[in-house]
C-alpha positions in Angstrom: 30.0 43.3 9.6 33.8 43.6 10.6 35.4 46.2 13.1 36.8 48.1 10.4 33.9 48.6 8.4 32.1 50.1 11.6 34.7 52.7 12.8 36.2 53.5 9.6 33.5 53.9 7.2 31.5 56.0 8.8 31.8 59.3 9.8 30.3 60.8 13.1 28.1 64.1 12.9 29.6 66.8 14.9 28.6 67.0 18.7 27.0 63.6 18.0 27.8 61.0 21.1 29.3 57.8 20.2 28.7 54.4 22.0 31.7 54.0 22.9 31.5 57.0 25.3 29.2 55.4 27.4 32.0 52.3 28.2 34.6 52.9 30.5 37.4 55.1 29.1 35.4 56.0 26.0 35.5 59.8 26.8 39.6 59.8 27.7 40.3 58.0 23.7 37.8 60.8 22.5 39.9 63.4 23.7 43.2 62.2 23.1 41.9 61.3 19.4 41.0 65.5 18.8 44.1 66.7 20.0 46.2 64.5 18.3 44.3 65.9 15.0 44.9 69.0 16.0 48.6 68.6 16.4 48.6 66.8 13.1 46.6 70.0 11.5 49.3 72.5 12.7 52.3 70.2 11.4 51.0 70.3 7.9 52.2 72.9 5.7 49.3 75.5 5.0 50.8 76.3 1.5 50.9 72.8 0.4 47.5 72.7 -2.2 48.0 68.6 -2.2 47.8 66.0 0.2 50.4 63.6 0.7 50.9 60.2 -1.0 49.5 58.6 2.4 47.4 61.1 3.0 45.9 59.9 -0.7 45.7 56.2 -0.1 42.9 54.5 1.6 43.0 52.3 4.3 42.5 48.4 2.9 38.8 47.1 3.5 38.7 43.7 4.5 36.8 41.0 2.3 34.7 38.3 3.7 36.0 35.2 1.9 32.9 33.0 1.1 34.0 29.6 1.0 31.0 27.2 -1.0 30.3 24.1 1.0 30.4 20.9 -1.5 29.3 17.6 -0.4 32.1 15.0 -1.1 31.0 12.4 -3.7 30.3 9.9 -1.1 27.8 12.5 0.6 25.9 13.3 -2.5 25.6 9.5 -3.1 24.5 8.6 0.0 21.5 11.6 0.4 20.2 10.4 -3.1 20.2 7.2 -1.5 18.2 8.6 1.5 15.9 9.9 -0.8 14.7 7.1 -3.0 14.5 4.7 0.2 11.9 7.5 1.6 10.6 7.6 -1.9 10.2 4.0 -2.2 8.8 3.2 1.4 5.9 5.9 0.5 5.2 3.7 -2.6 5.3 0.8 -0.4 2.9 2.0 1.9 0.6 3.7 -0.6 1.0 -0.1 -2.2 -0.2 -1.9 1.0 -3.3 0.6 1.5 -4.4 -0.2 -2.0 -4.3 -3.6 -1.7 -6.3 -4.2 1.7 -8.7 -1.1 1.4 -8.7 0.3 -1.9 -9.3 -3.5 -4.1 -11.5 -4.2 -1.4 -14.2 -1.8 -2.5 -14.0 -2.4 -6.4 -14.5 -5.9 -5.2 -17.7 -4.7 -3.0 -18.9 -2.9 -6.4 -18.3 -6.0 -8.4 -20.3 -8.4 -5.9 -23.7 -5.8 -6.2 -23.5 -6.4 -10.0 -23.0 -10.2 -9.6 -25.8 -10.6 -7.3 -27.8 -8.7 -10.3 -26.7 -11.4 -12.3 -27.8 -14.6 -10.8 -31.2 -14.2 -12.0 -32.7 -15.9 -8.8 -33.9 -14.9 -5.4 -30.9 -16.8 -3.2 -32.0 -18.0 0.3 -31.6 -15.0 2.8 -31.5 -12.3 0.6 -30.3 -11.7 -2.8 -34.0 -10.7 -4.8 -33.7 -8.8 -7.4 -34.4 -4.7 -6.9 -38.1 -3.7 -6.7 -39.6 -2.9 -10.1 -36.3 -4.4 -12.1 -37.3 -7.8 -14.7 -35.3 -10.7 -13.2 -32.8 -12.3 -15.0 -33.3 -15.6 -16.0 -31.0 -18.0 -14.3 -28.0 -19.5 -16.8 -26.9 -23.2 -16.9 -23.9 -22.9 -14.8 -22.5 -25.3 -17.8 -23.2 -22.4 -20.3 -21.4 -19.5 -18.4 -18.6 -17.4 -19.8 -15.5 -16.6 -17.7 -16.3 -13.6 -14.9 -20.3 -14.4 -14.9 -21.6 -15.1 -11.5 -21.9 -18.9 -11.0 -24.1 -18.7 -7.4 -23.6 -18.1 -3.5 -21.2 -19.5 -0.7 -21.6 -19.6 2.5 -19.1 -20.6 5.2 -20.3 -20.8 8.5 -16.8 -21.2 10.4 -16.2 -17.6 8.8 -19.1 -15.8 10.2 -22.6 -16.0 10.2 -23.1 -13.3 7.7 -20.2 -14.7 5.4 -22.1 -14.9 1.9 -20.2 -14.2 -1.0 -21.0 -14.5 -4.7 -18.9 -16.8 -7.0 -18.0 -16.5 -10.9 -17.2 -18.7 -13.1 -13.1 -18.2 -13.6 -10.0 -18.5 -11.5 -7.5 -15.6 -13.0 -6.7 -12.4 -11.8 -9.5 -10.4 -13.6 -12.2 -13.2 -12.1 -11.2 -13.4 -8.2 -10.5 -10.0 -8.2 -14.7 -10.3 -8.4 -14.7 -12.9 -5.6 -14.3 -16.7 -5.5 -14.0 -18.5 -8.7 -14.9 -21.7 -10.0 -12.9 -23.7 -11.6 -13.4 -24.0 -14.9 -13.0 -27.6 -15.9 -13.5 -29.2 -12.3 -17.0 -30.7 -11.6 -20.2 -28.4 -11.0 -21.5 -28.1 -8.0 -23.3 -31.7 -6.8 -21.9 -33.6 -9.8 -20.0 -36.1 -9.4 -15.7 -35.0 -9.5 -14.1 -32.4 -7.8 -16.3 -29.1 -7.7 -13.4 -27.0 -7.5 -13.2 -23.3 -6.0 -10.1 -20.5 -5.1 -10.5 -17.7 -3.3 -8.0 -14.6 -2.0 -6.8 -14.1 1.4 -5.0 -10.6 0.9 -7.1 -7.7 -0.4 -10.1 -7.7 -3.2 -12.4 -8.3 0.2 -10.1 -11.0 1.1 -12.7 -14.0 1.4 -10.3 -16.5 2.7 -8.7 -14.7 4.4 -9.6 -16.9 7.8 -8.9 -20.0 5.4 -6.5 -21.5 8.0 -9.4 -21.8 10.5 -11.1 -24.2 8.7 -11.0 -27.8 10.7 -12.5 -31.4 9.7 -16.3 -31.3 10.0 -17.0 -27.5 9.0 -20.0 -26.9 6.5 -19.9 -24.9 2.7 -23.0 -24.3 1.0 -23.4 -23.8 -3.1 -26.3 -22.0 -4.0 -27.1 -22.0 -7.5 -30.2 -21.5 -9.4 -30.9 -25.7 -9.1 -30.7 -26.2 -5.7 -28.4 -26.0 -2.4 -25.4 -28.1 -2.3 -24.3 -28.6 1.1 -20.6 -29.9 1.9 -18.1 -31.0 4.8 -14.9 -30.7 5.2 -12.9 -34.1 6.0 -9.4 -32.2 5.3 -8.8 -28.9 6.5 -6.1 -26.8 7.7 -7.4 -27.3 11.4 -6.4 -23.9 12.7 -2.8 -24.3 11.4 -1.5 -21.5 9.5 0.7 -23.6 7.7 -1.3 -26.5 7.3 -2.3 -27.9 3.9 0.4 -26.4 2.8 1.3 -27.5 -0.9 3.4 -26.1 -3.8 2.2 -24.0 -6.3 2.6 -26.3 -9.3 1.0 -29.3 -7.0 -2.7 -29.2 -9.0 -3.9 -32.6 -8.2 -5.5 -31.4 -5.7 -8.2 -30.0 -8.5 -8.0 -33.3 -10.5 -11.1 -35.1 -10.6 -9.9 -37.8 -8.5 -7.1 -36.4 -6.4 -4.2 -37.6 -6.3 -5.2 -40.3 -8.8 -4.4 -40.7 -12.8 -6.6 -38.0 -14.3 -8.9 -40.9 -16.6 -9.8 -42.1 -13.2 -13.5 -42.1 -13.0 -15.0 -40.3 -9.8 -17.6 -41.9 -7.3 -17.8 -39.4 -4.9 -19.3 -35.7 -5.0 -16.2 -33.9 -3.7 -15.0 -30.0 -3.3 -11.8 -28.5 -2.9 -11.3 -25.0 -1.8 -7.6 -23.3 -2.6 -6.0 -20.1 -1.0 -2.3 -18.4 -1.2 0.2 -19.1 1.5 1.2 -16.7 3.1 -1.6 -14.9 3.3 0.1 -11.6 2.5 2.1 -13.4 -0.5 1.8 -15.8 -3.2 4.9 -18.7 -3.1 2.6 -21.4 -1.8 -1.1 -22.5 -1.7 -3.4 -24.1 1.2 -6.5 -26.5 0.4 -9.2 -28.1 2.5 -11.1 -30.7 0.5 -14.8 -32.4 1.7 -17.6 -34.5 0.4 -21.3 -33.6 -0.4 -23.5 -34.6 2.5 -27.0 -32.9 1.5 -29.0 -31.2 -1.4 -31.7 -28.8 -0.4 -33.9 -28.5 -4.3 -34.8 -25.5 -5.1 
């Protein structure tokens, strides 16, 4: 509120004490303020019924000017650009907790149901719930994409690293867990039994997958038998190694790296993973040869 507006606009009872008396000089101005009313009072003509013109006109109140505050162009643009960054970082990070936590326990659901599936009681664990029929075991050669082809187990990722496989190697079947190549050899016939795996989210089974060296052990567990593996190319604890190009599939051809009407001898695997492991532009393998069969 201005000056003006505070002495001018409003009037003062009679005998009422004003603040101003309580500051130095306050009373004196009081004073000299009456009598010079007074004075003023006596010089006016008594007869006169009207006031003067000045008399008449009121003293001019003074007007706050608002002034509105607009942003300049460049200002608005760049706060809209403030905003979608912390827009999009929140989708980012909402992005990144789905991926490692929220795919991880569909997949979780998914491998309780595939176990179900199986049909057979796998070696350390697996049997079918009390009371529930089991399943009889498929042919692994008769199963449709997403069915659950049997058990891996990698030691070099942890003793209690058991996960169940289907039968499938797109999105909608290793979102389940590992898939099987279809196409590649079964597991203990002769070819290139054939798996992938993810190392980013949806449990992330290989997600170690660089860790694996020259001499490790897989195990297949189906409903035939146990189908025991070593490594004899791995990544060897290099996270780049084994690197290869995503359009480099030979190293799922029967014979790797040989024409594909080449005829195997050997009872081979090949495992495949992304590279990196939080992205897709590259894969990793590690590839070994049957060493045992445990019948069931």
């Amino acid at each position: 509120m201005s000056n003006t507006g505070s002495a001018g606009g409003r009037r003062r009872r009679a005998g009422s004490r004003h603040e101003d008396d309580a500051t130095p000089g306050g009373a004196t101005r009081g004073r000299r303020a009456a009598s010079l009313a007074a004075g003023s009072r006596a010089a006016t003509p008594a007869a006169s019924g009207s006031a003067s013109p000045r008399a008449r006109r009121r003293a001019p109140s003074r007007r706050k000017h608002r002034t509105s505050a607009r942003r300049s162009p460049v200002a608005a643009a760049v706060g809209v650009a403030g905003e979608l960054l912390l827009t999009g970082g929140a989708l980012v990070l909402l992005f990144a907790v789905y991926t490692l936590w929220g795919t991880g326990i569909q997949t979780a659901a998914a491998q309780d149901d595939l176990r179900d599936q199986l049909g057979f009681d796998a070696r350390g664990g697996g049997s079918p719930a009390v009371g529930a029929p089991a399943e009889q075991p498929a042919d692994v050669a008769e199963l449709d994409l997403g069915d659950a082809y049997g058990i891996m187990r990698i030691p070099r990722f942890g003793a209690g690293w058991e996960w169940v496989m289907v039968e499938g190697v797109e999105d909608p079947d290793l979102k389940n867990g590992p898939g099987h190549y279809p196409g590649s050899a079964d597991a203990g016939q002769l070819g290139n039994f054939s798996v992938a795996g993810h190392r980013s989210g949806h449990g992330e089974p290989f997600a170690d997958f660089p860790e694996l060296r020259a001499g490790d052990i897989v195990e297949i567990e189906t409903a035939d038998a146990v189908y025991v593996y070593e490594l004899d190319d791995a990544p060897d604890g290099d996270p780049d190694g084994n690197k290869i190009a995503i359009t480099d599939t030979w190293v799922v051809d029967p014979v790797p790296g040989e024409p594909d009407d080449t005829e195997p001898a050997e009872r081979r695997i090949t495992l495949t993973t992304c590279w990196p492991r939080y992205g897709s532009s590259a894969r990793m393998y590690a590839t070994g040869v049957l060493v045992g069969v445990e019948e069931r």
